[in-house]
N, C-alpha and C positions, 0 to 999 in steps of 0.2 A: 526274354522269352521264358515262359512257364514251363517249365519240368516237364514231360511226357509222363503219366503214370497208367500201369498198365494192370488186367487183372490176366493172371496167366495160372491159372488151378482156381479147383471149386468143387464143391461133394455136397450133398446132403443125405439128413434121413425122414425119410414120409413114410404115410401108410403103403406106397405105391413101391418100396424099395428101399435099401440103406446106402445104394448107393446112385450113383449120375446117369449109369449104363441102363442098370433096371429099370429105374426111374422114363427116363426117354424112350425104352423100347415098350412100357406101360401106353406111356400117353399117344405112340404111333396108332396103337390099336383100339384107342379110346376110352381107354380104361378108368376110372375114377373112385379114388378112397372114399368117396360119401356112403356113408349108408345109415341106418337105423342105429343110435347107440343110446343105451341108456346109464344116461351119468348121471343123475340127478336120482337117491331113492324115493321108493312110492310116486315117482311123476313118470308120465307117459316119456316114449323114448325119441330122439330127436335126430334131426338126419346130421351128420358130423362127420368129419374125417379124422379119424381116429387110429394110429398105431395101434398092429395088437402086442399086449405088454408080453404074452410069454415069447412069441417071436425075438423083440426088444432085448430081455432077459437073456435069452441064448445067445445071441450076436454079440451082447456083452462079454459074457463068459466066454465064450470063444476067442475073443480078442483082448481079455485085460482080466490080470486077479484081482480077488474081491476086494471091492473098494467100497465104502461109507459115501455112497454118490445117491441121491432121489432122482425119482423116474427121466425127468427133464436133464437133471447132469447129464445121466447114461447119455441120453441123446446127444446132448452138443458132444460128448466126448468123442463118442460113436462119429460123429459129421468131421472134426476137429482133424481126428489123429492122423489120416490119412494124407493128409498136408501138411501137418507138422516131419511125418517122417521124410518128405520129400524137399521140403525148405528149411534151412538154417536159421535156428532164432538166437540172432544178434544183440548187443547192448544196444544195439537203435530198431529194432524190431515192438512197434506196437501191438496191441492188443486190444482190439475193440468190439465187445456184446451188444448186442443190439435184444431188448425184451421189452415185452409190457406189462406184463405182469412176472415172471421171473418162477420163482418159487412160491406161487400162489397157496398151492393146494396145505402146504406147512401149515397154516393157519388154522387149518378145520380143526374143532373141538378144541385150542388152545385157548389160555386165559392169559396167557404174555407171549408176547414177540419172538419167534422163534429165530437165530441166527442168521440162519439161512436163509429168510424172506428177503434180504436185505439186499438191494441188486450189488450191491459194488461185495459184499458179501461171498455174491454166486458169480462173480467175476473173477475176482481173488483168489479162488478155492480151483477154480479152471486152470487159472493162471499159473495157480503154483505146481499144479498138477504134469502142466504141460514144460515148466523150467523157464515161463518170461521173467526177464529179468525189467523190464519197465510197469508200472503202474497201470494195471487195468481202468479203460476208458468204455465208460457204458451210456450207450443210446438207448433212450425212454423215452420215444414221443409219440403218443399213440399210434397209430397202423402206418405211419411213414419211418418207422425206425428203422427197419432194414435197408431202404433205402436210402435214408439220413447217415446211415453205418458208413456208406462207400462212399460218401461224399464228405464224410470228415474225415476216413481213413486218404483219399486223395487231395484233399487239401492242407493235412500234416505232414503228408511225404512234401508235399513243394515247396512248404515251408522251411523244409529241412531238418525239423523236429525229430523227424525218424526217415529210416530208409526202406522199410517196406512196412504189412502190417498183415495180421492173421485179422479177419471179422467171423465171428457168428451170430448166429442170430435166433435162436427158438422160443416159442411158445408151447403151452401143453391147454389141450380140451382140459378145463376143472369145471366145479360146480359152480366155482365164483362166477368167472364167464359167462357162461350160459346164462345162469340166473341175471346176470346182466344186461344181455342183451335180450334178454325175454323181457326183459319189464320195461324195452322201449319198443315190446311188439317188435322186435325186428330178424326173429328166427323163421326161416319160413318154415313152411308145412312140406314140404316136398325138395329132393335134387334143387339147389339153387338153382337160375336161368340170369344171367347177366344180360343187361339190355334189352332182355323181353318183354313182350306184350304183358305175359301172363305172369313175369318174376313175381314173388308176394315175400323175399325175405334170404338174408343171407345162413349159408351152414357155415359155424365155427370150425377149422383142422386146424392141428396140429405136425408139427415138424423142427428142425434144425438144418441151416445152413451155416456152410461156411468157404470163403472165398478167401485167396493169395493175391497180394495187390503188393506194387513193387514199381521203383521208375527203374528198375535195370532188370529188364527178364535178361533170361540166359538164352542162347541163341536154339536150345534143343528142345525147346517149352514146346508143349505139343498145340495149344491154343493157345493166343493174346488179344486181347479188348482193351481200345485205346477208352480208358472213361473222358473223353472228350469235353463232356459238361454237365454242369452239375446247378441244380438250386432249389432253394424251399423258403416257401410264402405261408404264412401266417393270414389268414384273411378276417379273424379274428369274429366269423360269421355268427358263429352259437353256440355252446358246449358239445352242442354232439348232431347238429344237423350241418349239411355244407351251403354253402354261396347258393345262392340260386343261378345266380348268375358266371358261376367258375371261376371269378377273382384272382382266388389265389394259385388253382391250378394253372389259369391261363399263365399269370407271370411265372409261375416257376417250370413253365417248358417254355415260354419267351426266352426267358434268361437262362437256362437251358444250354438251346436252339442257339441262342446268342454268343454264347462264351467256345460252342463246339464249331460256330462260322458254318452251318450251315441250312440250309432254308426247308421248309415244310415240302415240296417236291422231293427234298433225299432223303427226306425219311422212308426206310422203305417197312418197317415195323414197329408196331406198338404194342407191346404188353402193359396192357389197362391196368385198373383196381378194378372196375368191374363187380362191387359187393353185391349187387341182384337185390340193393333195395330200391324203392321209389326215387328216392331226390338224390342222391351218390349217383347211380346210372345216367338221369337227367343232367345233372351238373358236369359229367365229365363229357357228353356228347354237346354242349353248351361251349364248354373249353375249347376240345375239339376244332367245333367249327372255327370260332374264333381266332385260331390257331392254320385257319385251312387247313388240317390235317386229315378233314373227314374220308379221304379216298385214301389214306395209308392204310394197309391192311392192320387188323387190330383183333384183339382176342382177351378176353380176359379166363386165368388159369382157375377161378374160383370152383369153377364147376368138377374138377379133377381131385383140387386140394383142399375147396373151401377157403372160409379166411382164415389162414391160418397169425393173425393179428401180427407183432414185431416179426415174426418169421417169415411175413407174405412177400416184404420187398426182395427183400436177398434171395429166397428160392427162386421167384419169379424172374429175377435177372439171372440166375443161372438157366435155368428153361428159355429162357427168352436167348440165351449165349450158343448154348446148343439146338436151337432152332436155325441159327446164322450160321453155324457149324454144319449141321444135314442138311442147310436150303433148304427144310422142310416146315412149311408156316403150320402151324397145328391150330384144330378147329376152337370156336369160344362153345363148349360143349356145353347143350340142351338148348343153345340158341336156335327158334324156328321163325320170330316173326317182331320185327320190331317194335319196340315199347319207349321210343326214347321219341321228344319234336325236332331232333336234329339228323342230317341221314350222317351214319360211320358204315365203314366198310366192313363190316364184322364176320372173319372166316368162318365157314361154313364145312370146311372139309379140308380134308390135309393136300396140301397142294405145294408143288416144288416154284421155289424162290432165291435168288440170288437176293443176300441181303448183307447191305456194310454197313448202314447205320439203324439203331437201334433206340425208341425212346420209351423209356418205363418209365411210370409213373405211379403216384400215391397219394392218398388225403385220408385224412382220420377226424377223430374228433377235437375238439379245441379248433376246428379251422385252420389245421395244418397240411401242408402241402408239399410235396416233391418230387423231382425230376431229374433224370439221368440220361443224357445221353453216350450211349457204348458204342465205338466202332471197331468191324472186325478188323486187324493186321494181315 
């Protein structure tokens, strides 16, 4: 019989808050980090969710003396420390980062490779910072890393490899990004809308999470989430468009679904990816049905946090943990009228719900896929 592993602590930092409390008591009230920011010099300004840095700055200072950390450290450190001071980190304690681009922004105006760009680099530097004594393990797999993070962190605990494991996971709004995803058209013009009629493009945010995963909680943990099941498919559709058909999403909530033993009926929530572009939307309500899961309620967090890229999974399953915590399903906000050919149940208003299992999910580019399921204890 497989190992129980559980997640029993988790914090992050967003525009919405630095910490879980804020955070949650934001999104009760609808609140949302998007707005008008201008990263990019001499170009118009674009809707994003974006930290503000003097805030950032102070929260540092207040908590830690000065340290040689760039914008994005502060932040994982900022998410990190607050779990570190409450769990022991062991000679079997991992340590697993989850990014996609990492220390991007180092690069502007350089003529050779800066240190620090280097993920295992910006893992290292965390690491040492924090006292692990094991070899930083970093997840890079475009927009399913965060949730790639918790599914290699619970499959090294069962292995026996290690016995618990710290994850983070952030990204930062840079000009690389954007400039990126502008030149496949895929920023919109307005508030993302996931699933809508009228969506025309995803907002880039920013943030850092970080989650405690362990097969032996302590009996005084104030939350635990059994990670039940876990998987990620490859559908190997296009560089950067998905399945048409949901391929790979579909198998990796199959198998999922499959490894947690339990059926599309007890799903009682889904926290989407939901990016608010044309064929991502399409393809997940494609899944979806495939999946019968279209009458599980569902929501995707883009519209609050945008995409916030390797950061999106792991925040979203913290949101998605404390949703099953207040019974409180939170809306898929700016959604008014559907834009997808498949029907989903897509929350509409905050409304109270008993919920023990939970399925989050992820697809990025490269035609990669995955799926978690979390149950409450």
């Amino acid at each position: 019989m497989k190992k129980e592993i559980f997640i029993t602590d988790y914090n992050c930092v967003t525009p919405l808050g630095f910490d879980v409390t804020s955070n949650w008591n934001h999104l009760v009230e609808g609140k949302s980090g998007v707005g008008l920011h201008q990263v990019i010099e001499n170009q118009e300004a674009f809707y994003a969710s974006v930290i503000d840095t003097e805030k950032l700055e102070e929260e540092f200072k207040s908590n830690f003396e000065s340290q040689d950390f760039t914008r994005l450290e502060k932040m994982f450190v900022l998410s990190l420390k607050p779990l570190v001071d409450k769990h022991e980190i062991s000679e079997d304690t991992a340590f697993i980062l989850s990014t996609t681009k990492g220390n991007i922004t180092l690069l502007k105006n350089q003529t050779e490779l800066p240190e620090g760009v280097y993920l295992s680099k910006l893992a290292q530097k965390i690491a040492d910072y924090f006292g692990f004594k094991t070899k930083p393990i970093v997840v890079s797999n475009a927009c399913v890393s965060g949730v790639m993070a918790i599914a290699v962190a619970k499959n090294m605990i069962q292995t026996g490899k290690y016995k618990d494991a710290f994850v983070i996971a952030g990204d930062e709004v840079s000009e690389f990004v954007i400039s990126g995803f502008n030149s496949f058209q895929a920023i919109g013009t307005e508030p993302c809308k996931p699933y809508d009629k009228n969506r025309n493009g995803i907002n880039i945010g920013e943030a850092t999470a970080a989650v405690y995963i362990t097969s032996a909680p302590s009996e005084n943990e104030k939350l635990r989430f059994k990670i039940s099941g876990d998987s990620a498919v490859n559908d190997a559709n296009h560089i950067s468009g998905p399945s048409r058909t949901g391929d790979g999403l579909y198998a990796s909530i199959k198998n999922a679904m499959t490894e947690a033993n339990i059926t599309s009926d007890q799903v009682d929530f889904i926290s989407a990816h939901g990016t608010a572009t044309i064929y991502n939307d399409e393809m997940e309500a494609i899944a979806f049905n495939r999946m019968e899961l279209q009458n599980a309620p569902l929501n995707s967090m883009k519209g609050y946090y945008g995409h916030c890229l390797g950061a999106s999974g792991l925040l979203e399953s913290i949101i998605s943990m404390e949703i099953a915590r207040h019974g409180l399903l939170i809306p898929s906000k700016n959604f008014e009228e559907t834009g997808v050919s498949q029907p989903l149940n897509i929350i509409t208003e905050n409304q109270s719900a008993a919920i023990q299992y939970i399925l989050k999910t992820a697809s990025g580019f490269g035609g990669c896929n995955a799926a978690i399921v979390l149950e409450k204890c």
